[in-house]
N, C-alpha and C positions, 0 to 999 in steps of 0.2 A: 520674552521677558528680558528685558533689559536694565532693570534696576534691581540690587540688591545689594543684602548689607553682609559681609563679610569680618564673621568675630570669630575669637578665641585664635588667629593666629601670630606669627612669627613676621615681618615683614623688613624684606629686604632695602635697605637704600645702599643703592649700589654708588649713588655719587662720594657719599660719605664712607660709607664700609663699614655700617653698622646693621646691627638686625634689634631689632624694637618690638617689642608686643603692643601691634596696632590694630585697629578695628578701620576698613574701607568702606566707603557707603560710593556706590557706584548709580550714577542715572543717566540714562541715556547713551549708554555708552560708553561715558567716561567718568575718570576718577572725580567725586562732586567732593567727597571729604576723605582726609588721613587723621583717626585723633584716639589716644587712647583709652577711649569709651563712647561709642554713640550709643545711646539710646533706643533701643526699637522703638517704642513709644514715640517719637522725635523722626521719626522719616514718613510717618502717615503708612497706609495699608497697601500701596499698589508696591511691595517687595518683598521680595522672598531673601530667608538667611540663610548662608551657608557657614556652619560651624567648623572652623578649618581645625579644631580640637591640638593646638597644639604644632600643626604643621607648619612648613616655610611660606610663606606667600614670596613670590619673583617676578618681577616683570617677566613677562614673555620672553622663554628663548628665542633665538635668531639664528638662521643658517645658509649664510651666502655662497652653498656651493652644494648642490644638491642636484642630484638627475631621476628629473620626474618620469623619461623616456617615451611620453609621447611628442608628438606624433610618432609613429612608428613602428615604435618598440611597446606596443601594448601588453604584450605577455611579459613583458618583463617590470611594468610598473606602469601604472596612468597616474594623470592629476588628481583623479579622485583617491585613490590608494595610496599615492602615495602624501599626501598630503593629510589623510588620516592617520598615516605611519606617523607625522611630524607632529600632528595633533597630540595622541597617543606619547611622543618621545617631549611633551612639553612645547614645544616651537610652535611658536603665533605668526611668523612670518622664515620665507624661504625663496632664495634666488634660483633659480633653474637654468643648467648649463643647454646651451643650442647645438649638441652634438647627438641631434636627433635623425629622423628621416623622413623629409626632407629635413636640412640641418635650416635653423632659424640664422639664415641670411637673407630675408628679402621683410618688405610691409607684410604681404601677402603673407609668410607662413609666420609672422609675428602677429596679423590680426588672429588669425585662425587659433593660434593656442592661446589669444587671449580670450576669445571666444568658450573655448571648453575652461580655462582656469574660472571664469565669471560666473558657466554653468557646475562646477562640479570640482571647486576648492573651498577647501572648510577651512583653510588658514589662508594666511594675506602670503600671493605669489607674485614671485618680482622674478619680470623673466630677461635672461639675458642673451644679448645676441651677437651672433658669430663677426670674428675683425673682418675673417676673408672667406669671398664664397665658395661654399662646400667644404670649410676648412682647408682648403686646400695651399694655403698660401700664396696664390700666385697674382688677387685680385681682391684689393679692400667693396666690401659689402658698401652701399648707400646709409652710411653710418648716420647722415640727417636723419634721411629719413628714417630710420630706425629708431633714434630716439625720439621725433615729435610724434612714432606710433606706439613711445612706452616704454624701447629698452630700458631698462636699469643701467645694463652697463654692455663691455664688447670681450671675450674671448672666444679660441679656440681652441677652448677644454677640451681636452682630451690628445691633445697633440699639438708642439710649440711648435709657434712661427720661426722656420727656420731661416730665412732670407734678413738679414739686421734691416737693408732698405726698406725690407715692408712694415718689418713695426715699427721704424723711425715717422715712416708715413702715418701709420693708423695712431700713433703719439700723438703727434701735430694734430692730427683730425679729432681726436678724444680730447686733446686742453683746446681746441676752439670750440669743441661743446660742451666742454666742463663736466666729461663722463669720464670712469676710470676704465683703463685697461688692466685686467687679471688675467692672469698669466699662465697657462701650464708649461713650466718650463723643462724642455728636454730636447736636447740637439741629439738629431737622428742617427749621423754618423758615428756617434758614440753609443747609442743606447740600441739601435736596432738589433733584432732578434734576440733582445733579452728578454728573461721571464721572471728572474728576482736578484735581488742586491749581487753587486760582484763583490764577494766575500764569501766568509768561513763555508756558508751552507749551498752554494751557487759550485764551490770545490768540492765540497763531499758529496753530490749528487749530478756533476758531471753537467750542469746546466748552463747556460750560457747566462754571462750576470750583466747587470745596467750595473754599469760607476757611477758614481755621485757627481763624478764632472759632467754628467750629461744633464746634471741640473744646474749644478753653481756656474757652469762656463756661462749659459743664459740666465743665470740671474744678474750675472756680474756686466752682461753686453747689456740687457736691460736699464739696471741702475745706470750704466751710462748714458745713455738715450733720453731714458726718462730727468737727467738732470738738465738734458741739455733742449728738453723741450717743456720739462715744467708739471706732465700730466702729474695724475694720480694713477700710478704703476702701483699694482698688489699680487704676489705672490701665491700663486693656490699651494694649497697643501707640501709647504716647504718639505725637507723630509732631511735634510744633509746637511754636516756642521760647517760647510767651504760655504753654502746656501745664506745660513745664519749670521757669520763672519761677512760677506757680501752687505746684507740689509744692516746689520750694523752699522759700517763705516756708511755706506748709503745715506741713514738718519741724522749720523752724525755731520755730513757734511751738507746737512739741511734739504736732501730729496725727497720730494713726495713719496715714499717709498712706504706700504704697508705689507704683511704679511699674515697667512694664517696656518695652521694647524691639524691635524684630524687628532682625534683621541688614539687611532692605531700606531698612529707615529708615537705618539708620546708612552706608550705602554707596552709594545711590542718592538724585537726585534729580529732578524733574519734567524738566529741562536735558536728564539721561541719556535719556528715553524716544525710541526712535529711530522716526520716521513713528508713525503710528496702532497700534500695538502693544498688544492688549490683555492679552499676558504680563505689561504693568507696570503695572494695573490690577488699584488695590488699595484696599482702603478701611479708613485713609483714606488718601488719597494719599499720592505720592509728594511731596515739598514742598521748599522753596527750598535754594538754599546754605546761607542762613544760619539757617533749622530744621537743617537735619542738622549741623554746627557746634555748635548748642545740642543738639544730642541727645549728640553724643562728648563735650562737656565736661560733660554732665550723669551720663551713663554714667561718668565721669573722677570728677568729684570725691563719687558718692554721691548724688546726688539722684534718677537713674535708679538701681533698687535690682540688675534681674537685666535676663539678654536672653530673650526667650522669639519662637517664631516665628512662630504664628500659620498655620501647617500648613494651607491652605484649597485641598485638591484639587478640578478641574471637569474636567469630561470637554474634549475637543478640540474637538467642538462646539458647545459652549456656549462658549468663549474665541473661535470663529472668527465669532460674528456681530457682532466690531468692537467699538469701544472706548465705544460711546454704548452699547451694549446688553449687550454681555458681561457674567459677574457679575463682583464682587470677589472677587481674592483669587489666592496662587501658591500653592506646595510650598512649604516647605523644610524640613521635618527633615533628609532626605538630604544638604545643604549646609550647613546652619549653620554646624558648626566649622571645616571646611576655608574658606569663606569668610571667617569673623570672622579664624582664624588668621592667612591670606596675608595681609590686608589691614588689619588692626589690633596684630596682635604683631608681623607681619614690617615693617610699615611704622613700629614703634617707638611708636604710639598709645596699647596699651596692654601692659601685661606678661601673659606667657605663664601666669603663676601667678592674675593679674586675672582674664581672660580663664575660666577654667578655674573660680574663685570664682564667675564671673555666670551659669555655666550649671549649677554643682550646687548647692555649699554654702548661696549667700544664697537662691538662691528655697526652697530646705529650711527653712533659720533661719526664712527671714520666715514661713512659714507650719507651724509647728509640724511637719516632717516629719524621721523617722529617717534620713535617708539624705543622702548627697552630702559625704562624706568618706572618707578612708581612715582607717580606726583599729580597734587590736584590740576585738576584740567587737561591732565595726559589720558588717553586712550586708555579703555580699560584693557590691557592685555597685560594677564598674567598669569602664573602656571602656580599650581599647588603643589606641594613636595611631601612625599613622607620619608625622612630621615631615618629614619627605624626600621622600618619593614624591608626587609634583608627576604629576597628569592634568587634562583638560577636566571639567569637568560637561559630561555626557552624559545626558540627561532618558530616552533610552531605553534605560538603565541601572536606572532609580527600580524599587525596588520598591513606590510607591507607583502608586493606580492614574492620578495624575494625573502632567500632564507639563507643567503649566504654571508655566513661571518664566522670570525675564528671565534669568538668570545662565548661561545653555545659553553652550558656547564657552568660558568664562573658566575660565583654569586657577589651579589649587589646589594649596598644599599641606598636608599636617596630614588625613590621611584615618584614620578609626576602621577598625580591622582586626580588633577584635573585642572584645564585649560579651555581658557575664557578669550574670545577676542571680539573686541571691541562689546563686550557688555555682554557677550552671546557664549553660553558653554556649549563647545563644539566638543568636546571629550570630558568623561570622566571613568573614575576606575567602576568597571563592569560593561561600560561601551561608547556607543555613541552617543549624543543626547539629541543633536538635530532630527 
């Protein structure tokens, strides 16, 4: 069933920044009308209503940095899991980083996961593929053909290219095919054998810390590269205020130059990690006062562009051999909104309609994509919100198959109650619907 009529809600227009009590009549898929009354009587019998009683209607969240970890990594998350995780956390559509195994450098393991996302994704997956093969740096991937088999876009998430010649190459190759390079940036010589921020908590526990230059020095070789050959260069998961300052002047000097966010960055910082905890172990760390400070004011005035989360499910045992050994990285599609909500609209940070903009519309805009708006003739993807309903994060809840994140306990409010793409509910609060 792919027509119905949606009344009694709140509905977001993120271009404008207002929210309206409007009723959507949805056919085939897409949005057929926005008006503040239809009639049931007036759309004929093949539709079903859903009484959003009050709730938010939102375009479809968006999240362009997520690791679904297959091939590979199956115990630690699949397409299908984790894409019900995203379902569940509100997100209709989601990018997946190639730092799998085999890592998505060739046609070949790019048909194959698009293969299992076509059997066994309940949201829209845009998969992305590695600059150099095996991440290795030493050798750009057949980046043609990689996108006339679909990539989205090229990084080597999970570890920056350290060579400047080679991403100046993979630049040039990404603006003659009009795809963006995303970045993880972090020069090895600086950050090897680190396990969290070099600061206050990295000295009282005797740990070896990553400095912030190990991100800003590659962001700042980056922005230059990327002016002088044009691409569209984007920032993952900035995390440091030298990072910020970089993509600044970067915009201002008219670079293609985009960046994003996770919600741990903007919430947490090295200070919060309580004892040896390797739930708050993340790369790249968690980092000072005054990095997160420059991350809300950056996310504030524009220079951070969207929020994206950076999704990095491990099993339980792999998180319990301690904070020097454990891998990088939490959950969080399941959390995002309701965390950014409480703690950035309700704490008057940022506005509710802002907010709602950084997780659909701009990461869509910025990257050429259909989606993440409400309007007649747009796709029907959109996520219901309950504002009100205030619980714990509860990790053994997750439909994802990981459970690790620092935010377990902290109560919430703003939970997605149900999500719609393309005219199909693929989740709603109690399960799944498909």
């Amino acid at each position: 069933m792919n027509n119905w009529l949606i009344r009694g809600g709140r509905i977001v227009d993120v271009i404008n920044g207002i929210i309206e009590k409007k009723e959507l009549l949805i056919e085939n898929g897409k949005i057929a009308r926005i008006a503040s009354e239809i009639p049931a009587e007036s759309v004929g019998e093949d539709y079903q209503v859903i009484q959003a009683d009050g709730r938010l209607i939102s375009p479809g969240l968006i999240d362009l940095h997520v690791h679904l970890r297959e091939p590979g990594f199956e115990y630690k998350e699949t397409v299908a899991t984790g894409t019900l995780s995203a379902a569940k956390g509100g997100f209709t559509a989601v990018a997946c980083m190639p730092n799998t195994r085999p890592v998505i450098d060739s046609v070949e393991t790019l048909s194959r996961l698009q293969g299992v996302i076509a059997r066994d994704a309940i949201v829209r997956v845009l998969p992305i593929a590695a600059i150099t093969m095996g991440q290795l740096g030493r050798e750009l991937t057949d980046m043609e053909g990689l996108k006339q088999a679909g990539a989205f876009a090229f990084s080597d998430d999970g570890v920056g290219v350290q060579e400047s010649r080679m991403m100046l190459e993979a630049m040039w190759k990404a603006r003659e095919l009009d795809v963006a390079i995303i970045a993880h940036t972090e020069d090895h010589s600086l950050a090897k054998g680190g396990s969290v921020h070099q600061g206050i908590y990295a000295e009282k526990y005797g740990l070896k810390g990553i400095p912030a230059e190990a991100e800003s020095v590659q962001v700042a070789r980056d922005i230059l590269l990327a002016e002088s050959t044009g691409v569209h260069y984007h920032v993952c998961h900035i995390s440091a205020e030298q990072s910020v300052h970089h993509v600044r002047l970067g915009k201002r000097r008219g670079v293609k130059v985009t960046a994003e966010v996770t919600p741990h960055h903007l919430l947490l910082t090295d200070e919060d990690i309580p004892g040896l905890a390797p739930n708050y172990k993340m790369n790249p760390p968690l980092r000072s006062q005054k990095d997160r400070a420059a991350l809300i004011e950056g996310l504030k005035d524009g220079t951070i562009d969207f929020i994206a989360t950076d999704h990095a499910p491990h099993s339980a045992e792999e998180k319990a051999k301690g904070m020097e050994l454990a891998p990088f990285g939490i959950v969080g599609l399941e959390t995002a909104f309701p965390l950014l909500y409480t703690h950035l609209v309700e704490k008057g940070i940022l506005a509710l309609t802002e907010l709602i903009r950084k997780m659909s519309y701009d990461p869509a805009r910025l990257f050429h994509l259909p989606w993440g708006k409400l309007a007649e003739g747009a796709s029907a993807d959109i996520t219901i919100i309950d504002l009100e309903e205030e619980r714990e994060i509860d990790p053994d809840t997750f439909a994802s198959k990981g459970r690790n994140t620092p935010f377990k306990g902290w109560k919430c409010k703003g939970w997605p109650v149900l999500t719609m793409v393309e005219g199909r509910v693929v989740w709603q609060e109690g399960g799944r619907t498909e």
